[in-house]
matplotlib code that plots the C-alpha trace (Angstrom):
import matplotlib.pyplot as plt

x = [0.0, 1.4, 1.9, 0.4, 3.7, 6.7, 9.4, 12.9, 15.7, 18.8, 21.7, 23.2, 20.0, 20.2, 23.9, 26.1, 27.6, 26.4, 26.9, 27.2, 30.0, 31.7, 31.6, 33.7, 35.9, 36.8, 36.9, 39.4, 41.7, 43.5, 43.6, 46.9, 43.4, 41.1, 40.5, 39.6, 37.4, 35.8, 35.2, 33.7, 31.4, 30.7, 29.4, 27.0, 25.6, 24.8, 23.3, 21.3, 20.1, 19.3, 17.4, 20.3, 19.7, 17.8, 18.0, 18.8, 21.7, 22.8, 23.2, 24.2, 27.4, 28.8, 28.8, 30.1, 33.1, 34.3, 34.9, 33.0, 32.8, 30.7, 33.6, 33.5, 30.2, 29.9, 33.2, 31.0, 28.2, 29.8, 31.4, 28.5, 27.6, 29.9, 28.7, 25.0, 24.1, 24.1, 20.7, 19.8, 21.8, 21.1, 17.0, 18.0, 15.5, 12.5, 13.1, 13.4, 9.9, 7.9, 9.6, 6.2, 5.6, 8.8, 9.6, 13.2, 12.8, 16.0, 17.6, 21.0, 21.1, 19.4, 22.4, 24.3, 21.1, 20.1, 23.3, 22.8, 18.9, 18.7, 20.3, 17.8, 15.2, 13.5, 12.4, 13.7, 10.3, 10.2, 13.6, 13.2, 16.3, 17.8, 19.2, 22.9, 23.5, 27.0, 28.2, 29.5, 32.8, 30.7, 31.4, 29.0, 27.7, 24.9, 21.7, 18.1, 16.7, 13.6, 13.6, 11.3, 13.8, 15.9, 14.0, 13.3, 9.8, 10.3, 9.9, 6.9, 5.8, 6.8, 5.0, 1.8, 2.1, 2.4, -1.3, -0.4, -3.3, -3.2, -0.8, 2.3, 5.8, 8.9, 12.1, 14.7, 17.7, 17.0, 14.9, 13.4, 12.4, 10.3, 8.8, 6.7, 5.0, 4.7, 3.4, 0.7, 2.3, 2.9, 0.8, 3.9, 7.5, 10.5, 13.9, 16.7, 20.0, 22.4, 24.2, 23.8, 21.6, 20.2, 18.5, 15.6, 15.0, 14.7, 12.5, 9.8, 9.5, 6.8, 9.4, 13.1, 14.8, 18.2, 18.6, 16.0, 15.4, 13.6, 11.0, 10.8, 10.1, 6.6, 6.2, 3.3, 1.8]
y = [0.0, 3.3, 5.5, 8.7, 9.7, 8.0, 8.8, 8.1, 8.1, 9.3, 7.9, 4.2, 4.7, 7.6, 7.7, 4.6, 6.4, 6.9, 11.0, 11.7, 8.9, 10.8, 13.8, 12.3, 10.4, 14.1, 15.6, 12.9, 12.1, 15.1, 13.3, 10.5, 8.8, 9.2, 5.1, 4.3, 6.7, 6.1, 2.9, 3.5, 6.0, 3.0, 0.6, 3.7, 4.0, 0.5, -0.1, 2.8, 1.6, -2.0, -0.4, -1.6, 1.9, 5.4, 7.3, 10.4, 8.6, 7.1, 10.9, 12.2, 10.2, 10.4, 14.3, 14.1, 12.1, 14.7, 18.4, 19.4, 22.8, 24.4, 24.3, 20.3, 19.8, 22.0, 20.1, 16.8, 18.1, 18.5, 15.4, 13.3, 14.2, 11.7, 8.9, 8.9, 5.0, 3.5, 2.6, 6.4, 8.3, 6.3, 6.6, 10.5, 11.5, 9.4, 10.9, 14.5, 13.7, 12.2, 14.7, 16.4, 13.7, 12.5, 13.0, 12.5, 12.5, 11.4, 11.1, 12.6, 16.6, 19.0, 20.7, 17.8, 16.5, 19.6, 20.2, 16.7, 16.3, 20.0, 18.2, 16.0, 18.4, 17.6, 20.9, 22.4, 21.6, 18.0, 17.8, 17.0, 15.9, 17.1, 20.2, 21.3, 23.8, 26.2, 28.3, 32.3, 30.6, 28.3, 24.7, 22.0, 22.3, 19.9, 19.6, 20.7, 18.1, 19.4, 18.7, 14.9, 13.4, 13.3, 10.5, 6.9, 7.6, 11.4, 9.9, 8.9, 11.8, 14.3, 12.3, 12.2, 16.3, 16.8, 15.1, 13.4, 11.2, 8.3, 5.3, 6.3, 3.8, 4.1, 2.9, 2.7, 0.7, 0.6, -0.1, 3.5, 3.6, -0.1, 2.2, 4.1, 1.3, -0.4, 3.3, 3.7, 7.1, 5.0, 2.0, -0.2, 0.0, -1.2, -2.3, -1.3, -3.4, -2.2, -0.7, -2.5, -5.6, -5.7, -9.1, -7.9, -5.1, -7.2, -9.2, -7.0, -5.4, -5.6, -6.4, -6.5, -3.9, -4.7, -1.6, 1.4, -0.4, -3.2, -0.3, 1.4, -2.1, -2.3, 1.2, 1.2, -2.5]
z = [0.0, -0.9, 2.1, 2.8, 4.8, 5.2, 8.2, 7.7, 10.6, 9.7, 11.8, 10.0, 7.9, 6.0, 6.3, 6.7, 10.2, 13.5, 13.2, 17.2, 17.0, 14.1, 15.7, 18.6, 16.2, 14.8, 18.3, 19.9, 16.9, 18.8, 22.2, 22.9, 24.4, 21.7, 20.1, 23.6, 24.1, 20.5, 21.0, 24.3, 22.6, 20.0, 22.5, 24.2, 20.7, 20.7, 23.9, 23.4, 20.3, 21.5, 24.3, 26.9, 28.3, 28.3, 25.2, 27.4, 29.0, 25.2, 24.4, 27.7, 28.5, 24.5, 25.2, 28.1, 26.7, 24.1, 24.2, 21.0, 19.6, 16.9, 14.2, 15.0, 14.8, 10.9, 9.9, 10.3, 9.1, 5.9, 6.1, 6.7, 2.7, 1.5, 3.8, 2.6, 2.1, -1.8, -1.4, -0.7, -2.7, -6.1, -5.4, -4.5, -7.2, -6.0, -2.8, -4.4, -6.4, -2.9, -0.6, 0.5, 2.4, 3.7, 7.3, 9.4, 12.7, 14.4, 17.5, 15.9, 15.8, 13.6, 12.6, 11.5, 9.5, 8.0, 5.5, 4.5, 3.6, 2.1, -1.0, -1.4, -1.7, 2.1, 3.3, 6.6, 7.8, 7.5, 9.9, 13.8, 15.9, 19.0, 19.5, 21.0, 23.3, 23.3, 25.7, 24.7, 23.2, 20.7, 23.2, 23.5, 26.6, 26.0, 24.2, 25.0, 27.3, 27.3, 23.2, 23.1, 21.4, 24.2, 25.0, 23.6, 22.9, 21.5, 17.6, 18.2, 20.7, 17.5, 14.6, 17.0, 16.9, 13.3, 13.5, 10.1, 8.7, 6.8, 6.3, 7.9, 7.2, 9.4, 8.3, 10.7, 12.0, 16.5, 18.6, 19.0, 15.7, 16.0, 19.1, 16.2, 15.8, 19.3, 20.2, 17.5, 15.8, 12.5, 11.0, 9.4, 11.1, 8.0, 9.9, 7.5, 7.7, 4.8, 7.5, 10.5, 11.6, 15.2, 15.7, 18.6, 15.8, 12.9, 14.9, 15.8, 12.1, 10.0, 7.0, 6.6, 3.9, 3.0, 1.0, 0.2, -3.3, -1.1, 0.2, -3.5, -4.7, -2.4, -2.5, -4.7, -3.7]

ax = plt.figure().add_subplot(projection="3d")
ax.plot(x, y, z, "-o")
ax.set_aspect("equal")
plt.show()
């Protein structure tokens, strides 16, 4: 059935990277410490993703872990363009043509999706993630913990305020996007695993899509 909406996350979706985790790659490659700290941010990523732990504590303690500034995060940004997944950047004109009704709603940050989505045509609009906070010499502070998607169940607390009617798909790689469906905000949930394949994900999906050609494939069904 073709969708009315459809919600895409960004983070090892959209991109083939975890952008938070890139972020602190770029941070610490100046630190004697840095590939234990990385990898240490890795395995937060993970459990957050798995639902090990909190969202808010997922986010929390990689932040804590690196000393970012806003120079870091725009270098990233622009990085992150040349990491979008094949899948994703060969459909980038089907996603151009349906991007009225194309969502991302991700746990990553707004200012490191933005520069990436604007080129595929997905309006300002359509972008939700969290939002950092800098003190009056541009550091990361923090981020806005009062934003919902701070927490594990702010996806679907944000797609249940656009009031968005109709069928609603989800296609995402943790366990926070399968939440969309468990929480009613979207009627299908699509567990994507070109980048990386979490078994209690996979699991509780309505179908498995090992690349975006699998979802364009059904799209019309």
């Amino acid at each position: 059935m073709t969708p009315d909406y459809l919600i895409i996350d960004f983070d090892s979706t959209f991109i083939t990277k975890e952008s938070l985790d890139e972020l602190a790659s770029h941070v610490l490659s100046r630190s004697s410490t840095d590939k234990y700290i990385v990898k240490k941010i890795q395995q937060i990523t993970n459990d957050g993703m798995s639902g090990k732990i909190s969202f808010y504590e997922s986010i929390n303690s990689r932040l804590q872990l690196m000393m970012a500034s806003r120079d870091d995060v725009q270098v990233v940004s622009k990085n992150l363009k040349d990491h979008v997944s094949p899948s994703f950047y060969r459909n980038k004109d089907f996603i151009n043509k349906h991007q009225r009704k194309i969502y991302f709603v991700s746990g990553g940050f707004r200012e490191m999706l933005l520069p990436v989505l604007t080129e595929y045509g997905i309006n300002n609009e359509h972008v939700f993630g969290n939002e950092f906070i800098y003190d009056d010499k541009d550091k990361v502070l923090g981020f806005d913990k009062n934003n919902p998607l701070a927490d594990l169940n702010g996806k679907a607390k944000i797609i249940k305020s656009l009031s968005l009617m109709g069928e609603i798909h989800a296609i995402g790689d943790g366990y926070n996007d399968y939440q969309l469906k468990a929480s009613g905000a979207v009627s299908k949930f699509f567990a994507f695993t070109e980048n990386v394949y979490r078994k209690n994900v996979c699991e509780l999906a309505d179908k498995i899509l090992s690349s975006f050609d699998d979802y364009i494939k059904i799209f019309d069904d």
